[in-house]
ZAMARGU-4260 file (C-alpha; in steps of 0.2 Angstrom, whole numbers, plus 5000, padded with zeros to 4 digits):
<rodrens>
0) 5095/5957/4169 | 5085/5962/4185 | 5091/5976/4195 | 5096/5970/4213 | 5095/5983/4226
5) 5104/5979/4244 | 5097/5985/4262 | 5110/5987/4275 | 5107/6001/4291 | 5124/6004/4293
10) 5131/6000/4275 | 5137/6017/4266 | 5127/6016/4248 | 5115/6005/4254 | 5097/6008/4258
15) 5093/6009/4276 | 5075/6002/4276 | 5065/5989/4266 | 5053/6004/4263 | 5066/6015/4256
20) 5072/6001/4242 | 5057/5996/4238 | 5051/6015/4232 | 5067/6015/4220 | 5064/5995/4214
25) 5060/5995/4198 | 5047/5980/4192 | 5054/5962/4192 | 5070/5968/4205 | 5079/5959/4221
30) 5081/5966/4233 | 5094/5960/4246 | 5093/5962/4265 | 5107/5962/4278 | 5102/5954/4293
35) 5094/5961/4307 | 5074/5965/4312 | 5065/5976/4300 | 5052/5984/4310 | 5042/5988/4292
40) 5026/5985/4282 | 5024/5984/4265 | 5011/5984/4251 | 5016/5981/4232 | 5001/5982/4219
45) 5005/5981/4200 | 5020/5975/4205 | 5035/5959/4203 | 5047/5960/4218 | 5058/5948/4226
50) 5064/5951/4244 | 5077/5938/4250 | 5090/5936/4264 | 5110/5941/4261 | 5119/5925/4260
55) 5120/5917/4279 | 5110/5932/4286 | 5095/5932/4297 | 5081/5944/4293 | 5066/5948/4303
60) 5053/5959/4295 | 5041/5963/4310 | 5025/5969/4308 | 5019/5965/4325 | 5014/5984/4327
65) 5004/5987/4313 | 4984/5986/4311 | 4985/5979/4295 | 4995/5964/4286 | 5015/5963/4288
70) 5016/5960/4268 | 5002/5962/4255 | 5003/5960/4236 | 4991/5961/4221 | 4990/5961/4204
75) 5008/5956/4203 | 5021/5944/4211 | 5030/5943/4225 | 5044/5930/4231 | 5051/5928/4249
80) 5066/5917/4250 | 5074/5915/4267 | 5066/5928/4278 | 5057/5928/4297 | 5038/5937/4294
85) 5030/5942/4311 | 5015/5948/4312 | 5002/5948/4329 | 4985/5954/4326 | 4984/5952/4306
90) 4988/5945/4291 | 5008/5940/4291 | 5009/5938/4274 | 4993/5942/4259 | 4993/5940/4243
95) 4978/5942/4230 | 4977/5941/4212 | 4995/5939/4214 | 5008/5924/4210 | 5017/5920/4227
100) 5034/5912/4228 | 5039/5908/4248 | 5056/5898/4251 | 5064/5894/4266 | 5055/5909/4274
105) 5047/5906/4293 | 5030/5914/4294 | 5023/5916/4311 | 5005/5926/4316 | 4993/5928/4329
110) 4975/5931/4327 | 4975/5930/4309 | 4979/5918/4297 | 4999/5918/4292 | 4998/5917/4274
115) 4984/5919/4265 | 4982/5916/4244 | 4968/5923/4235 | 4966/5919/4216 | 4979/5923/4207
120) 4991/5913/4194 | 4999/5902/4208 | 5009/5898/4221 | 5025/5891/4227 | 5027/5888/4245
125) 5044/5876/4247 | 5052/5871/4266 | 5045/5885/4275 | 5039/5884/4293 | 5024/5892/4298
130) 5016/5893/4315 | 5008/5902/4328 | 4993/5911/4320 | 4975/5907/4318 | 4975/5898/4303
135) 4993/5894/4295 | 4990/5893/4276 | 4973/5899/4267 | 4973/5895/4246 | 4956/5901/4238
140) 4954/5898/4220 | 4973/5896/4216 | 4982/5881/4211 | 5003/5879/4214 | 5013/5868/4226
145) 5017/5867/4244 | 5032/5855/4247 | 5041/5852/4263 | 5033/5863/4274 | 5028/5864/4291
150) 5014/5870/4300 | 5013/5870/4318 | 5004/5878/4333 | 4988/5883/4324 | 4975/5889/4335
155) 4962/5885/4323 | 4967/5874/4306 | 4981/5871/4299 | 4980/5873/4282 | 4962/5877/4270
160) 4959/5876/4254 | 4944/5883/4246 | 4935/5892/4232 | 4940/5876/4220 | 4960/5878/4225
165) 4969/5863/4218 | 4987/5863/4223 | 4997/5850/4225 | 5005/5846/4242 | 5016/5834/4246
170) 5029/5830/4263 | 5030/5841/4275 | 5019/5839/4292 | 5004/5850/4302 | 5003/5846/4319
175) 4998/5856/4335 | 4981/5865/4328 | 4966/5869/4338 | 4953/5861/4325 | 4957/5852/4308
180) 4977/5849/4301 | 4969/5853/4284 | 4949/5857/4278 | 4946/5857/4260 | 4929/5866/4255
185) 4919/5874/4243 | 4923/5862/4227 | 4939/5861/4231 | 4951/5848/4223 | 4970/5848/4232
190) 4983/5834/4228 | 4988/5828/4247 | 5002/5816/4249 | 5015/5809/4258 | 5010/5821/4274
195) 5011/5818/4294 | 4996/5827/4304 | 4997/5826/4322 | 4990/5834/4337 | 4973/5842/4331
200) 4959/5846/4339 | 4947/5839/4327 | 4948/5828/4313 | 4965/5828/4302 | 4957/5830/4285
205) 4939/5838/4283 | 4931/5837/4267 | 4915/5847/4264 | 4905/5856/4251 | 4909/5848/4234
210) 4927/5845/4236 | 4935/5831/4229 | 4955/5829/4235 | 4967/5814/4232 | 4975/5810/4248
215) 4988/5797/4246 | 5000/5790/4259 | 4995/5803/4272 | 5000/5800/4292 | 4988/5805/4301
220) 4990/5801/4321 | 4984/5808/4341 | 4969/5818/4335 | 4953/5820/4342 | 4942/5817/4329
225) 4943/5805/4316 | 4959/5804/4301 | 4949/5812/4288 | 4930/5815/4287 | 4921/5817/4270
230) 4904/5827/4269 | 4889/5824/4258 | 4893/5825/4240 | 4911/5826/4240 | 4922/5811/4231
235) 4942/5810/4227 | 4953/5796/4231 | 4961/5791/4249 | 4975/5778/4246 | 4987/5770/4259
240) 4979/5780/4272 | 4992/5779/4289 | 4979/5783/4303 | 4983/5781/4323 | 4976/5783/4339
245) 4961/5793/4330 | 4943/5794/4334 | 4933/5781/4325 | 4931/5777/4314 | 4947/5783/4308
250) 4937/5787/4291 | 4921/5792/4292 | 4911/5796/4275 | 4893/5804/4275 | 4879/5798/4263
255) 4880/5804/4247 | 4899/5804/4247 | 4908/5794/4230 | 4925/5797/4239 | 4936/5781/4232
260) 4944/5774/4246 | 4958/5760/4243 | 4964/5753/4259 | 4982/5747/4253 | 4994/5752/4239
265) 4994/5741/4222 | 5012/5736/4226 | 5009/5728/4244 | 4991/5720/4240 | 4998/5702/4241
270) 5004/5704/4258 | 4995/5722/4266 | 4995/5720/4284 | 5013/5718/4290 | 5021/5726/4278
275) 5009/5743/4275 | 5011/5743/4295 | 5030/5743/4294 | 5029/5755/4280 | 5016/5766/4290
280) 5029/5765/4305 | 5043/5772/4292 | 5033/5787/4285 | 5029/5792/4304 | 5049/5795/4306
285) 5052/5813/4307 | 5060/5821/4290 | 5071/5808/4280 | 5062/5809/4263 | 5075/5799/4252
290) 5078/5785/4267 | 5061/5784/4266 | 5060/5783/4244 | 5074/5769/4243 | 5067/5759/4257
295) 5050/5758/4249 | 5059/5755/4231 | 5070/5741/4239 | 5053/5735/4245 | 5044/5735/4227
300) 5060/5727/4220 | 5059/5713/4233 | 5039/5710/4229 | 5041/5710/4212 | 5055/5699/4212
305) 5043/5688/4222 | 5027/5689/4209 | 5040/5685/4195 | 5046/5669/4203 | 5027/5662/4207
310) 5024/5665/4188 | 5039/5655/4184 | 5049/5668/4179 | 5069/5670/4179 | 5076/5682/4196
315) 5093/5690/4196 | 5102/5689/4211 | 5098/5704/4224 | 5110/5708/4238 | 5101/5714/4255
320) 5116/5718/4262 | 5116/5740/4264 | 5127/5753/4268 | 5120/5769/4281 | 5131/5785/4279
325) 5127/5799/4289 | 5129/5807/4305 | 5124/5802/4322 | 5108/5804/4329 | 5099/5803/4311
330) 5089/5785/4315 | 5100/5776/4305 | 5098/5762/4318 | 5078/5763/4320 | 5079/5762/4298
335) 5088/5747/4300 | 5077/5737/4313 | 5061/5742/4302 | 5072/5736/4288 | 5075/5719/4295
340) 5058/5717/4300 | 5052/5721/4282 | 5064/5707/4275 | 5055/5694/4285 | 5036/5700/4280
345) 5043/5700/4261 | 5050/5681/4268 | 5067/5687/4264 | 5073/5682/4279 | 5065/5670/4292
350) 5063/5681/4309 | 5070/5697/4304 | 5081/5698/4321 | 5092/5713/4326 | 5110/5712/4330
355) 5121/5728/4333 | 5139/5728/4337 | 5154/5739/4335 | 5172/5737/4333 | 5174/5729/4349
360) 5163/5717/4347 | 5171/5709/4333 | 5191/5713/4334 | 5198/5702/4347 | 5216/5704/4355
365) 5227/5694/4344 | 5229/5689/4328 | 5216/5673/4324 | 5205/5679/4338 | 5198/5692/4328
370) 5189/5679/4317 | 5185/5669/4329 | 5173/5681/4336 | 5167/5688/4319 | 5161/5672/4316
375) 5152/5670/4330 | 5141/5687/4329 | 5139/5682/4312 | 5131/5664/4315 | 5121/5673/4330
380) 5112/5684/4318 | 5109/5671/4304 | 5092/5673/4296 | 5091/5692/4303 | 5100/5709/4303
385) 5118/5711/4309 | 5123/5732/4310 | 5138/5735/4310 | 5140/5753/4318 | 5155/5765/4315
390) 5161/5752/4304 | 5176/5762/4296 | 5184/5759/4313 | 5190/5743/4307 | 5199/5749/4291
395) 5217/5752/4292 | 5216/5770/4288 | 5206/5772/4306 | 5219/5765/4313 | 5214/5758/4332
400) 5224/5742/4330 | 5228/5740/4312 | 5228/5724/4306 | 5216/5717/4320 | 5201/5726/4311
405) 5208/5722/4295 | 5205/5703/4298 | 5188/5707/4305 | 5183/5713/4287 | 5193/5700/4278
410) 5181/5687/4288 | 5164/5697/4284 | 5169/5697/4265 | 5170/5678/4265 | 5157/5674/4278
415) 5144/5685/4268 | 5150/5676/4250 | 5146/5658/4260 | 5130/5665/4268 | 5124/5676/4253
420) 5105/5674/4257 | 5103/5671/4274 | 5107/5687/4283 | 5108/5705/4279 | 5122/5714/4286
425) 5121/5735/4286 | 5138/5745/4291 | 5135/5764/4295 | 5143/5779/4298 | 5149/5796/4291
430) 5150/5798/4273 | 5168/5802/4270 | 5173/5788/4281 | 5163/5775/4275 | 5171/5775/4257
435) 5188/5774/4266 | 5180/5756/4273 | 5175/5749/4258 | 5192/5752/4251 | 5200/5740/4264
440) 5198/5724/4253 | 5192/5722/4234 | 5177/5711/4237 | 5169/5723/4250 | 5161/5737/4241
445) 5155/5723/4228 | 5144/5715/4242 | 5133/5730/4247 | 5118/5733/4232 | 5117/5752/4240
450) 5122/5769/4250 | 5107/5776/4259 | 5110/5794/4264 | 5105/5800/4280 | 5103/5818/4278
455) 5107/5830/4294 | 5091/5834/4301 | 5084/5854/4301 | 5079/5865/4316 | 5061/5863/4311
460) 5065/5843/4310 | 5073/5845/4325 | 5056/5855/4333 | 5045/5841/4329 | 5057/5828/4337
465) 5057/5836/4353 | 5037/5837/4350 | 5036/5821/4352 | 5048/5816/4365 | 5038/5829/4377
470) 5023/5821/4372 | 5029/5805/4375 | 5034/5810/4392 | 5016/5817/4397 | 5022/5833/4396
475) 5016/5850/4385 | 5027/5861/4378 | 5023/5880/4380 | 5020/5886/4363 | 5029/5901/4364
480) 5045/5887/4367 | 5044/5884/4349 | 5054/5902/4345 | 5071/5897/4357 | 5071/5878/4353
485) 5072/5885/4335 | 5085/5897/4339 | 5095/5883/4348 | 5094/5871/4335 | 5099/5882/4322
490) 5113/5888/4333 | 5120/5869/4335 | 5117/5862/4317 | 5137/5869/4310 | 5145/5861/4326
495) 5160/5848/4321 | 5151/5837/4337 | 5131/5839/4330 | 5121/5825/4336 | 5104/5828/4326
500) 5092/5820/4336 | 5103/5815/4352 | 5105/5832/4355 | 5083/5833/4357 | 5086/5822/4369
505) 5097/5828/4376 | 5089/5846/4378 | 5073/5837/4381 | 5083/5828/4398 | 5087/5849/4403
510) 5070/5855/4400 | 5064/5842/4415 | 5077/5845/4423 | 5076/5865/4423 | 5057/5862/4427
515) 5060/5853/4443 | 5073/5865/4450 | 5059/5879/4444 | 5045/5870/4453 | 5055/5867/4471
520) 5055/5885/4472 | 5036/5887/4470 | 5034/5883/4491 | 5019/5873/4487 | 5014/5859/4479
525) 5014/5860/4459 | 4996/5859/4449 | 4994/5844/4437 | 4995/5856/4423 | 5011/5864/4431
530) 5019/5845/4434 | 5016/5845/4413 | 5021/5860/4407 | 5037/5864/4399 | 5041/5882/4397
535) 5051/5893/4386 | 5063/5900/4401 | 5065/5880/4404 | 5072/5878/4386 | 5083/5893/4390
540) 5090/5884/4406 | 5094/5869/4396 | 5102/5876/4380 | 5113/5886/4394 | 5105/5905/4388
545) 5105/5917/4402
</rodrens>
């Protein structure tokens, strides 16, 4: 068993610097922090260490000082799990020759590149944020994988991969970078897929010197040069491309390039444009990767379904009707518009209409009248979707009026039995409560083919959100904001009342808000770049920090 060393200042029997555990570490240890900022360097050759946050705690290791990288390896391993690397004018965190593990770990630089990877027998780099530097994440020569991570604020590119790397990379999102999202040189052959690239200066994806990548079902959207560029002899695959508001042509291949480009996935070919747009418009969403899985496999099932019956081929009965759990705020209700939509390009239904209601839409003030009125919201969203919100409100065990709510589910049973396939009725809310609802009558939970989870979204979620709401606003957002709308998330995310992305919006409302009082007191009359500009001290002022 692995020896595990623990680092508290003020812990009697514990070591009081990195440094000092590190020198006693014997090869293959842990070594476990306490929180607080550790204002260190280190450098491990030969070496197999892994450094990782106490349970709950948050660790800063700060090599902002120092002329010369926060954290290098070589010739060994090092893992990294749940830890805040700083560095300013060099590398944050080096390895070569060396296996890297990084999870859950936020790597920020400044005028060098964050983290950089250099032969070695691989890498793992798992929902880590990484952003301010000059380039966020260099691999030369190594292969691995990089999953749900995000880079952001690059002055230069996002991510590089050279020297013949060939990882595979897969969700996750760049945006914010100076020049490409991600460039793939010198024979390079990365596995790209299921990615958003936003906001760059150039091109999403460059492609240059020999490479050849496989870019599947990539985002790529606001940039100002084209979605991907390929360069003389370069090939690989780009499939199901996603590209918006880009320079055009969105992809622009060279002479002499064999890159394979297939407009539209096997799946969707009988029907591409509608439904890869709805589809494109789903992956753009910010974070939900299961939401986004059993949409698309409720998708395939409905097109297959489809194939089977032109070939003459028996169909088993499918239910359209869904069930959303999850918090507020987590886009169940923009899910189930693209959902209805989807149903009328896959002819399912026949205009794909939206209808939401709540409790006192359907339960009326006497017994009879309750019926009465569910019938009528049902037959007004025939051949659509009806979305039922905070539905456990009419189940007897949330009480607000008993048997009234009762008869509002009692009606929905039959009415869906009657009207099986001309309408798809979604209910959604939180988790726990949701089961309750389908225990109020036996023939409910029986009608609903399946519970899509909507995960709570994280602080870096959360970031990109906001992103994009200032953007939409024709404002910029400072990039030295990035640091307190972190904090503040992170801060809110355990609340009982958490509103996921209501509370960006909400915070987004303070930012103006706090800009305008901050402006009135200039005494003159605010630049253009002023009027846009939202500032770290704004975000301070909203989320109520003195």
């Amino acid at each position: 068993m692995s020896r595990i060393l623990t680092v508290a200042a003020d812990r009697p029997g514990a070591y009081p610097t990195i440094g000092a555990a590190l020198l006693d570490a014997p090869d293959g240890a842990s070594v476990v922090i306490a929180a607080g900022t550790y204002a260190e360097t280190m450098e491990l050759n030969g070496r197999s260490i892994t450094l990782r946050a106490e349970a709950g705690a948050e660790v800063v290791i700060d090599g902002s000082g120092a002329d010369w990288p926060t954290i290098r390896a070589a010739d060994g391993s090092l893992s990294l799990h749940d830890l805040v690397v700083r560095s300013a004018d060099n590398l944050t965190v080096s390895t070569e020759r060396a296996a890297l593990n990084l999870v859950g770990c936020t790597i920020s630089g400044g005028s060098r590149p964050a983290v950089s990877v250099h032969a070695g027998p691989g890498l793992r780099i798992e929902q880590c944020t990484v952003s301010g530097a000059a380039t966020g994440i260099i691999v030369e020569g190594v292969g691995g994988e990089i999953t749900e991570t995000v880079v952001r604020d690059m002055s230069g590119d996002g991510m590089v991969f050279a020297l013949g790397a060939d990882p595979v990379v897969s969700g996750g999102a760049v945006s914010g970078c100076g020049g490409r999202g991600i460039y793939v040189y010198q024979y390079s052959r990365p596995s790209l897929s299921d990615l958003e690239i936003a906001n760059t200066g150039a091109e999403g994806i460059g492609v240059a010197h020999g490479s050849t990548p496989v870019i599947r079902r990539v985002s790529v959207h606001d940039t100002r040069g084209p979605a991907v560029t390929v360069g003389p002899e370069c090939g690989g695959t780009i499939e199901g491309l996603r590209p918006s508001n880009t320079a055009e042509p969105a992809v622009q291949i060279a002479a002499g390039a064999t890159v394979e480009l297939i407009e539209a996935s096997p799946l969707t070919a009988a029907s591409s444009g509608p439904i890869d747009e709805l589809l494109g418009d789903l992956d753009q969403m910010v974070g939900l990767p299961g939401v986004k899985a059993e949409v698309r496999a409720l998708v395939d099932e409905i097109q297959v379904n489809e194939w089977r019956r032109t070939a003459g081929l028996s169909v088993g009965s499918v239910s359209h009707h869904l069930i959303f759990a999850g918090a507020p705020g987590t886009g169940k209700t923009t899910v189930a518009r693209l959902y209805g939509k989807l149903l009328k390009a896959l002819g399912v239904l026949p205009d794909g209409g939206f209808t939401e209601v709540s409790r006192r839409d359907l339960v009326g003030q006497y017994i009879g009248h309750t019926a009465e009125k569910t019938a009528q919201v049902f037959e007004k969203s025939l051949g659509g979707v009806l979305f039922i919100d905070e539905a456990y409100t009419l189940s007897r065990s949330a009480g607000n009026g008993g048997d009234f709510g009762q008869e509002a589910i009692d009606a929905l049973v039959k009415l869906m039995e009657d009207h099986r396939d001309e309408i798809a009725i979604i209910v959604a809310g939180y988790t726990v409560e949701m089961t309750d609802f389908l225990a109020a009558n036996p023939g409910l939970g029986s009608r609903f083919s399946k519970t899509i989870e909507f995960e709570n979204y994280s602080a870096e979620e959360l970031l990109l959100i906001t992103d994009r709401m200032v953007a939409g606003g024709d404002y910029l957002l400072d990039p030295a904001a990035g640091v307190p709308l972190t904090s503040y998330f992170d801060r809110i995310a355990d609340g009982p009342n958490f509103g996921n992305a209501r509370e960006a919006r909400r915070l987004v409302e303070g930012m103006r808000k706090a800009q305008s009082q901050r402006l009135r007191l200039l005494g003159r009359m605010p630049t253009t770049d002023e009027l846009r500009e939202l500032l770290a001290d704004d975000v301070l002022a909203a989320a109520g920090v003195s």
